[in-house]
TIGUFI-413775 format. One record per atom (N, C-alpha, C, O): x, y, z; residue in three letters. Coordinates in pm, 1 decimal, m for minus. Example, Ala and Ser with C-alpha at 12.3 -4.5 7.8 and 13.67 -1.06 7.14 Angstrom:
       px       py       pz resn
   1319.0   m569.0    780.0  ALA
   1230.0   m450.0    780.0  ALA
   1320.0   m330.0    780.0  ALA
   1423.6   m331.9    846.5  ALA
   1285.0   m225.0    708.0  SER
   1367.0   m106.0    714.0  SER
   1290.0      3.0    787.0  SER
   1340.9    113.8    803.9  SER
//
This chain:
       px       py       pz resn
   1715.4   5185.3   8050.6  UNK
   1624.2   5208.0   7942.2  UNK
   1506.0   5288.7   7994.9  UNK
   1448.0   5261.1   8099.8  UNK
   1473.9   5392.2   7913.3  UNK
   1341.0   5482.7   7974.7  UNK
   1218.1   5414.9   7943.6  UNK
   1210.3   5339.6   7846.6  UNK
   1074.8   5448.8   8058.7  UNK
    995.1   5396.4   8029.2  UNK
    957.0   5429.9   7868.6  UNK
    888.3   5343.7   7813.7  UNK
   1005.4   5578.8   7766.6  UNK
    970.4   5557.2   7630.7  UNK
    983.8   5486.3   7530.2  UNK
    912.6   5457.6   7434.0  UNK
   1180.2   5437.2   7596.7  UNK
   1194.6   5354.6   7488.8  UNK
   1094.7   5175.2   7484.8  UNK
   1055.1   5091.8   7403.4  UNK
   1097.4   5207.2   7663.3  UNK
    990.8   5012.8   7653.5  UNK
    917.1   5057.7   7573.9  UNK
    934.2   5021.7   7457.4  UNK
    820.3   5141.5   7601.0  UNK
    687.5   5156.3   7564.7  UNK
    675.6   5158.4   7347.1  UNK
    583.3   5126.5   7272.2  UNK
    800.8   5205.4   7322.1  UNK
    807.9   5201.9   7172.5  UNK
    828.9   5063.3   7143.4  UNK
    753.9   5002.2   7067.3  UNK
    934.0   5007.3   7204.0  UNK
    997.7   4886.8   7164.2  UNK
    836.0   4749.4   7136.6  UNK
    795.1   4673.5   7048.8  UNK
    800.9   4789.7   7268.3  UNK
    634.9   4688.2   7267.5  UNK
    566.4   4696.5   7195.1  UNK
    515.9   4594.6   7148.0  UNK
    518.7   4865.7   7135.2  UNK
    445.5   4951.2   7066.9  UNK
    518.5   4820.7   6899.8  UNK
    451.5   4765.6   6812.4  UNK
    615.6   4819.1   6914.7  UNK
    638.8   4814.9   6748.1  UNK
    653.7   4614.0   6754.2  UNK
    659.9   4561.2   6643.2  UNK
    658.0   4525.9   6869.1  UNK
    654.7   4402.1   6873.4  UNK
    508.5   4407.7   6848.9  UNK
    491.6   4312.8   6772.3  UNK
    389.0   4464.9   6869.5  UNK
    306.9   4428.6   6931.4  UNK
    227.3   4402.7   6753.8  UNK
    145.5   4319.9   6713.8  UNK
    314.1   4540.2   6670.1  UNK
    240.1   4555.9   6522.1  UNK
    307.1   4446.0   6467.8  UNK
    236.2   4372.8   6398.8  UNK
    451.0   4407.0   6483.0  UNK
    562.2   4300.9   6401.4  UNK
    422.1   4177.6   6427.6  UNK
    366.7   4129.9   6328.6  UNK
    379.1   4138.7   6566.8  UNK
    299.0   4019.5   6560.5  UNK
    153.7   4054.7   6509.3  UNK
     87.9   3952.3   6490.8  UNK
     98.4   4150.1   6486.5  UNK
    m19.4   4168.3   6458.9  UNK
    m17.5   4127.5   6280.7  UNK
    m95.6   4045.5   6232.3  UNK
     67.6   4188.5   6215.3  UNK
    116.5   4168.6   6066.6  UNK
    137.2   3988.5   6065.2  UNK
     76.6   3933.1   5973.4  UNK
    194.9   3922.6   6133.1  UNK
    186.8   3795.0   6119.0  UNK
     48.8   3725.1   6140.6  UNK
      2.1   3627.9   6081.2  UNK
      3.1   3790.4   6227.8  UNK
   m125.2   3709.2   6210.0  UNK
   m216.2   3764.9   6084.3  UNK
   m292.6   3688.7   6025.1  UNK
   m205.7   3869.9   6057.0  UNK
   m299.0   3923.9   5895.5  UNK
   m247.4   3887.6   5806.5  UNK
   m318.7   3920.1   5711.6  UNK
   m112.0   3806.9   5751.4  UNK
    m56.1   3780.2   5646.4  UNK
    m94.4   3647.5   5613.3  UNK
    m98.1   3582.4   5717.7  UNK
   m126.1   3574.7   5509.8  UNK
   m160.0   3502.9   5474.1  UNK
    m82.3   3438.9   5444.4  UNK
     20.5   3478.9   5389.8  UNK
   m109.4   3311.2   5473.3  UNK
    m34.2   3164.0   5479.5  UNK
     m6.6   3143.8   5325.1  UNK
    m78.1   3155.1   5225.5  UNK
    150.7   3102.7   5348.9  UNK
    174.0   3053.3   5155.5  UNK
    130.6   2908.7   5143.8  UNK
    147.2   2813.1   5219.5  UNK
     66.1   2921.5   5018.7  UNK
    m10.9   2782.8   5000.4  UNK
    109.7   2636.5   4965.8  UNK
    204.5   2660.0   4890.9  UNK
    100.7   2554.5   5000.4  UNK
    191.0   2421.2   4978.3  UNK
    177.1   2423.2   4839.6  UNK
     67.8   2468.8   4805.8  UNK
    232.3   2397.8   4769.3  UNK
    250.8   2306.7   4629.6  UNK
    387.6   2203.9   4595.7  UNK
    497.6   2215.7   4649.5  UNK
    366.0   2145.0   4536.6  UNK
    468.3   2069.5   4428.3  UNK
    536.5   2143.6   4342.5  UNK
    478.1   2223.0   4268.7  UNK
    725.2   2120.7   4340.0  UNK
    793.4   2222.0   4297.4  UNK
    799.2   2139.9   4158.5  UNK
    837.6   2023.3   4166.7  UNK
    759.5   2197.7   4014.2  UNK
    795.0   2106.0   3922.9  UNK
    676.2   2053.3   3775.1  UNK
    567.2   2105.9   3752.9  UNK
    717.0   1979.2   3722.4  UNK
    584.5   1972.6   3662.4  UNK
    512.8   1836.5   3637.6  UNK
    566.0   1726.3   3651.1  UNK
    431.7   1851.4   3613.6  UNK
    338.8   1694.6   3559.5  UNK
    284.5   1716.0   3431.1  UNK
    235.3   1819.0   3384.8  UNK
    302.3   1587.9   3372.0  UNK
    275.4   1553.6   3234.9  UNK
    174.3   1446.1   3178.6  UNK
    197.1   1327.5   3202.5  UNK
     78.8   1477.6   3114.9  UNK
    m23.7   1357.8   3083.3  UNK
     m3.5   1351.1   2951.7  UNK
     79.6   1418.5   2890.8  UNK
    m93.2   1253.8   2894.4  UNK
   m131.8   1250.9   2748.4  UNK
   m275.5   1189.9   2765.6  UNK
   m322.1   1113.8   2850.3  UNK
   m345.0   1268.9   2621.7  UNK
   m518.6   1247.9   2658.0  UNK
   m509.0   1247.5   2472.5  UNK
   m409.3   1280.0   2408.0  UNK
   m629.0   1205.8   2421.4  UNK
   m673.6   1226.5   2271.2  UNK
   m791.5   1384.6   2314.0  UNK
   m876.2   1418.2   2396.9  UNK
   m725.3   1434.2   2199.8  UNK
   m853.9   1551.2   2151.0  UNK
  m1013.5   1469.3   2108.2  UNK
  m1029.2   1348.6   2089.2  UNK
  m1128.7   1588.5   2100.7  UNK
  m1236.6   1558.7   2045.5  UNK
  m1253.1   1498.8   1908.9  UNK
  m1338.9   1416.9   1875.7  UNK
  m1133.6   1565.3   1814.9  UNK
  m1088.1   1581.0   1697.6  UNK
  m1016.8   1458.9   1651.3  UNK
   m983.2   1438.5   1534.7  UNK
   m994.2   1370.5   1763.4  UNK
   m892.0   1248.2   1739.1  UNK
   m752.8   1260.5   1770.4  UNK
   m693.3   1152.8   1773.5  UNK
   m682.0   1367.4   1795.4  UNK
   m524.1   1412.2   1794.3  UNK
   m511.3   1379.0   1951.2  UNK
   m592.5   1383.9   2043.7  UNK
   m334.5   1332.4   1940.0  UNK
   m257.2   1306.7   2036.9  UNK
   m246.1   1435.2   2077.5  UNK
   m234.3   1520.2   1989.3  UNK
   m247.2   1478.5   2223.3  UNK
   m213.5   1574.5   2271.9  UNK
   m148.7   1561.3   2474.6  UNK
   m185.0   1497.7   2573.5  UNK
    m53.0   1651.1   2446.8  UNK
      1.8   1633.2   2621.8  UNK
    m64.6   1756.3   2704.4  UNK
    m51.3   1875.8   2677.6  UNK
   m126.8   1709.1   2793.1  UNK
   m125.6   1808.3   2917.0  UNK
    m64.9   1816.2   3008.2  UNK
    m22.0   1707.2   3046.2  UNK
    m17.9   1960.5   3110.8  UNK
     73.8   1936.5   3239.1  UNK
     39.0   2034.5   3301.8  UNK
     m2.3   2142.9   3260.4  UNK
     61.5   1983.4   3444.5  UNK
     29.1   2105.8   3537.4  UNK
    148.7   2173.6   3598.3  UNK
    210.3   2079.9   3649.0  UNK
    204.9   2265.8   3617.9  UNK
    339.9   2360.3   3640.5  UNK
    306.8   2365.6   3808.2  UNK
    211.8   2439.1   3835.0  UNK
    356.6   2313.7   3897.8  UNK
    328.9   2364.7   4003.6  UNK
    227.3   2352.1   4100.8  UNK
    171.2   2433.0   4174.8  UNK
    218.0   2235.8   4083.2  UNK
     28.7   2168.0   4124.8  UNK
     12.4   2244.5   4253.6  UNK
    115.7   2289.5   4303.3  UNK
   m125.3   2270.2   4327.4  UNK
   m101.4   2241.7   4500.4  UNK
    m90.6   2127.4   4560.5  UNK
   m106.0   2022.6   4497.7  UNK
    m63.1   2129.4   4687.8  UNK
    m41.9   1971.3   4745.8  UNK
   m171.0   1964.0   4812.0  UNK
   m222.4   2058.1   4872.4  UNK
   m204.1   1887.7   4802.8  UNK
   m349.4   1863.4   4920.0  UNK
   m476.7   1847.6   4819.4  UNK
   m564.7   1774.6   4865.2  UNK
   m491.8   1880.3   4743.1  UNK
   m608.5   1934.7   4648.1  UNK
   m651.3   1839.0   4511.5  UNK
   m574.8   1844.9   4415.2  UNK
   m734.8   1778.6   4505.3  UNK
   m768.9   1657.9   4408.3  UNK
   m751.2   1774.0   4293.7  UNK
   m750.6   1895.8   4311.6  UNK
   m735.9   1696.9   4162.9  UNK
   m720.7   1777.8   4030.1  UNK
   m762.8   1696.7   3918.5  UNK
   m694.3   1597.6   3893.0  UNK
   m879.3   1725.8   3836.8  UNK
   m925.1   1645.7   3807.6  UNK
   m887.9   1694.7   3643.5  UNK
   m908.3   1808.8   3602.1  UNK
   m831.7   1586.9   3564.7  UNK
   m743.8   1592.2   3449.1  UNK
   m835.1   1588.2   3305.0  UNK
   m894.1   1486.5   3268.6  UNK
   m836.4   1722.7   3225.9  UNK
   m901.0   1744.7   3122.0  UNK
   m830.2   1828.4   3042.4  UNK
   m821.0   1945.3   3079.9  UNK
   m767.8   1789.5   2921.7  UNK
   m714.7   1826.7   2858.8  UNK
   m831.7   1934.2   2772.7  UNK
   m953.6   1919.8   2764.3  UNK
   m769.8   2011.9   2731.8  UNK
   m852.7   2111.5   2604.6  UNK
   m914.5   2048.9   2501.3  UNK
   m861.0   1973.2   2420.3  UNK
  m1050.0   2088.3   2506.6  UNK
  m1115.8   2022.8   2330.9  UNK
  m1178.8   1857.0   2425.7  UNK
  m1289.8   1817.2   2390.3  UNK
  m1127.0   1799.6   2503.0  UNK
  m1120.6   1648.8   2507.8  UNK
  m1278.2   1615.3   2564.9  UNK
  m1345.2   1705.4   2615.2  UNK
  m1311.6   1525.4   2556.5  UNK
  m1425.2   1480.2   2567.0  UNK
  m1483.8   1475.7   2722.7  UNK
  m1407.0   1423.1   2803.1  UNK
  m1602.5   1521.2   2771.7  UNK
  m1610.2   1528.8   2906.0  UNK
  m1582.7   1395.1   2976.8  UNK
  m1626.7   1303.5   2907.3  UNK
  m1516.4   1344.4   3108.6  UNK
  m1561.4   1240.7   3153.0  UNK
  m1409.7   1131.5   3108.8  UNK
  m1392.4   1025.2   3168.5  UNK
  m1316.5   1177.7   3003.3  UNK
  m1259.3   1117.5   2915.0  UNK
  m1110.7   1087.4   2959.3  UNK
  m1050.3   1185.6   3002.4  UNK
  m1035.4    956.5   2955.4  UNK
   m946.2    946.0   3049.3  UNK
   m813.2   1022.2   2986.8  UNK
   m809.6   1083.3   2880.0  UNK
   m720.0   1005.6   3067.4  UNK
   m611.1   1098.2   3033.4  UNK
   m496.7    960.0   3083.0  UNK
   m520.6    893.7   3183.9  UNK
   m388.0    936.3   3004.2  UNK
   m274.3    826.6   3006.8  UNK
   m125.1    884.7   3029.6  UNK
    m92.7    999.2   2997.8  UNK
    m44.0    795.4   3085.6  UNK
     63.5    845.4   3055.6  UNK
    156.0    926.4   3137.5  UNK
    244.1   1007.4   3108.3  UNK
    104.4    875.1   3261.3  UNK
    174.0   1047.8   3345.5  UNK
    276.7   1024.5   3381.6  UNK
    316.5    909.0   3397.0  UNK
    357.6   1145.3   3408.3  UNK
    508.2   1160.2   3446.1  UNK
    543.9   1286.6   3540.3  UNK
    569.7   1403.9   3513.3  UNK
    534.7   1213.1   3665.1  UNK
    549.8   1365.6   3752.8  UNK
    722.2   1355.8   3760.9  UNK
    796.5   1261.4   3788.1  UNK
    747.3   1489.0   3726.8  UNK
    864.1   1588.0   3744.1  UNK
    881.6   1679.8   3873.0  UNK
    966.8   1764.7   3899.2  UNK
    766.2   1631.5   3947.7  UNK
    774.4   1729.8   4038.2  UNK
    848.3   1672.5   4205.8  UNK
    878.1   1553.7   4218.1  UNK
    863.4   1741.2   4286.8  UNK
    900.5   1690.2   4368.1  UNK
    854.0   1614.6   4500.0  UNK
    921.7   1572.4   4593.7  UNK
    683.7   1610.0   4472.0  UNK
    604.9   1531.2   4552.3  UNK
    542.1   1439.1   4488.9  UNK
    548.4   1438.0   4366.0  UNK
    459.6   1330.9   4566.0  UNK
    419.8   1208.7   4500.4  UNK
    304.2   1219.2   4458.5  UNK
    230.1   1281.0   4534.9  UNK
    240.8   1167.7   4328.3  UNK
    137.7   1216.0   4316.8  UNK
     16.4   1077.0   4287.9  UNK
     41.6    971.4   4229.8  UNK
    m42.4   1095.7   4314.8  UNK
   m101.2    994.2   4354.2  UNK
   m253.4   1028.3   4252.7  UNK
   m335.7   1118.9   4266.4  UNK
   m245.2    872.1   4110.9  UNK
   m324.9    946.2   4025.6  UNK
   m469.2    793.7   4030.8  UNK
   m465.4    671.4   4044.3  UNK
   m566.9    888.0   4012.8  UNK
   m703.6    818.7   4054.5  UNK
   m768.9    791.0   3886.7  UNK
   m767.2    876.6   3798.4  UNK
   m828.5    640.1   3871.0  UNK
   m917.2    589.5   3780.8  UNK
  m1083.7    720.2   3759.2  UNK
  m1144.6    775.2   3667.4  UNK
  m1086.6    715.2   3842.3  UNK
  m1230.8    792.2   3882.7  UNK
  m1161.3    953.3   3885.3  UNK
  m1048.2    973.3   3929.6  UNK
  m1238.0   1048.1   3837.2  UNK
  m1320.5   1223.9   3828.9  UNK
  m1260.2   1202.0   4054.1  UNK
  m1255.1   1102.1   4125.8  UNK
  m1235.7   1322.0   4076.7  UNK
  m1303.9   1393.5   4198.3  UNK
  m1160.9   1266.8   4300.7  UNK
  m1185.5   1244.7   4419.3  UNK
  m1070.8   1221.7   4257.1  UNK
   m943.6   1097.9   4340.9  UNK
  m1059.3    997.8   4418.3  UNK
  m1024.7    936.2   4519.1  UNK
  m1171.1    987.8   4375.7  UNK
  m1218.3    894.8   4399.8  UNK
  m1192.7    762.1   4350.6  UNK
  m1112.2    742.9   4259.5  UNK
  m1274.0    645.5   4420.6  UNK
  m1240.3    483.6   4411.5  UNK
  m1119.7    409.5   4441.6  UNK
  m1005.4    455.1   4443.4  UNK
  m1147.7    318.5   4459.7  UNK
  m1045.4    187.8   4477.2  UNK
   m930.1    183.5   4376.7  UNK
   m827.3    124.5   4409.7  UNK
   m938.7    237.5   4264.8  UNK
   m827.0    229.7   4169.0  UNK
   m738.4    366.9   4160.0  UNK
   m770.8    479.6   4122.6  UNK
   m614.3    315.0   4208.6  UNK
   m497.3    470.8   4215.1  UNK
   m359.4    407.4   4180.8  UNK
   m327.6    295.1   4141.5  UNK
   m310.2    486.3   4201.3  UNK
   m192.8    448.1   4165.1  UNK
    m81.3    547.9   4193.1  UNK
    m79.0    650.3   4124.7  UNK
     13.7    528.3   4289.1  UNK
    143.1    639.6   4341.8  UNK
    261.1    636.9   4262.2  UNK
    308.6    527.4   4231.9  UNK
    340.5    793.1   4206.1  UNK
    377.7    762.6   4123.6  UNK
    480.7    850.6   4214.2  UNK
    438.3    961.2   4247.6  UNK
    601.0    816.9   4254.2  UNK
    729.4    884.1   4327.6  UNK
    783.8   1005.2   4257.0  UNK
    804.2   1009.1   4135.7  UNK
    808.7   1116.2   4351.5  UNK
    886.2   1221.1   4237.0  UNK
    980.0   1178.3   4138.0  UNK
   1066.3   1100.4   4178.5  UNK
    983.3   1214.3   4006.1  UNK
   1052.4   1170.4   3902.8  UNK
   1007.5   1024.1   3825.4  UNK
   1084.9    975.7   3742.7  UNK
    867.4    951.6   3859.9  UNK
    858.1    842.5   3804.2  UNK
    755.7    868.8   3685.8  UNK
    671.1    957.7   3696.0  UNK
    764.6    801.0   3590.8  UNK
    665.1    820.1   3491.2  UNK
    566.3    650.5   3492.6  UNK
    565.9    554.9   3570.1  UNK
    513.9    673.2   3401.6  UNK
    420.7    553.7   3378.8  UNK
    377.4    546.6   3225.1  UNK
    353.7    635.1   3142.8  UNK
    375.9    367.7   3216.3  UNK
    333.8    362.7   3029.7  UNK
    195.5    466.6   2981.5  UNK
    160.6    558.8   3055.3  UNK
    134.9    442.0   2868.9  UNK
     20.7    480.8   2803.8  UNK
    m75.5    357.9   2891.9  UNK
   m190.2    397.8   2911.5  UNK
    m55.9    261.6   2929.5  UNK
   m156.9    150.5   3015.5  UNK
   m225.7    233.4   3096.1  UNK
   m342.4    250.9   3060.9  UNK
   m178.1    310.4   3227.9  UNK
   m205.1    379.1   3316.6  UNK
   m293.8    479.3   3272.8  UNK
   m242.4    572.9   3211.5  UNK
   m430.0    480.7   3292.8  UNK
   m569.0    567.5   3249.1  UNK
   m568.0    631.3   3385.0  UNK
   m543.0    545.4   3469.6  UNK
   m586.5    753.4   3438.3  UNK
   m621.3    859.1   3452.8  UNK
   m717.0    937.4   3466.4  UNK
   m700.0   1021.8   3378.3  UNK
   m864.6    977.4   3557.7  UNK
   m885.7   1122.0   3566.6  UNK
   m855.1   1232.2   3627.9  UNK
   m848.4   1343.9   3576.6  UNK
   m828.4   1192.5   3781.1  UNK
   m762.2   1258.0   3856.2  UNK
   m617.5   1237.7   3875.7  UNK
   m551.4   1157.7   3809.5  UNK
   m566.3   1320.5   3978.3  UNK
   m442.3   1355.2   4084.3  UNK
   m451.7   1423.6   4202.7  UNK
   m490.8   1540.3   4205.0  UNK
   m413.6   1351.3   4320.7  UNK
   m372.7   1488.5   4432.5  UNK
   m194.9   1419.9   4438.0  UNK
   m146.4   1310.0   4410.8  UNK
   m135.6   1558.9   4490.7  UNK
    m11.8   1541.0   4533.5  UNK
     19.5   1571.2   4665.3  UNK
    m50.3   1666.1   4700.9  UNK
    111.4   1523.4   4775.0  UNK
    178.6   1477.2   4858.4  UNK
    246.7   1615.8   4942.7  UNK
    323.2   1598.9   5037.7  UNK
//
């Protein structure tokens, strides 16, 4: 092998690893969806869901129109990580509750947050 071809061959490893380090990391998420139910401002039954949550990331559950602060019931993750849904705004407090990919839960189960798994 001539010293040109090393010198290309390195020349073009050297950009293959430089591109890996400038490319940006794909973010984790949950493959799938999640499903709530919350009341409107208006009084109406309404479902919310998130398509694709991220994993790692508290999510704090407010349906459209709905009252600030206001709980959300009912959830049913479809997705393929666990999601783990919090009494309290922000997955804060003592009250949570883990819900396994594919498990749902009655209208009992109140709701503001979620992070997933």
């Amino acid at each position: 092998m001539s010293t040109r071809s090393i010198t290309a061959a390195l020349g073009a490893a050297c950009g293959a690893f430089a591109l890996l380090l400038a490319a940006p990391g794909a973010a984790s998420a949950a493959t799938g969806q999640f499903r709530y139910s919350y009341t409107t401002a208006e009084g109406y039954e309404a479902v919310g869901f998130l398509n694709n949550p991220a994993s790692g990331r508290c999510i704090n559950l407010q349906g459209p129109a709905s009252e600030p602060g206001s709980v959300s019931r009912a959830p049913k993750n479809r997705t393929d990580a666990t999601a783990t849904v919090f009494l309290d705004a922000d997955c804060e407090g003592d009250i949570y509750y883990s819900l396994p990919p594919g498990a749902g839960a009655g209208d009992r189960l109140l709701m503001r947050s979620v992070v997933f798994s």
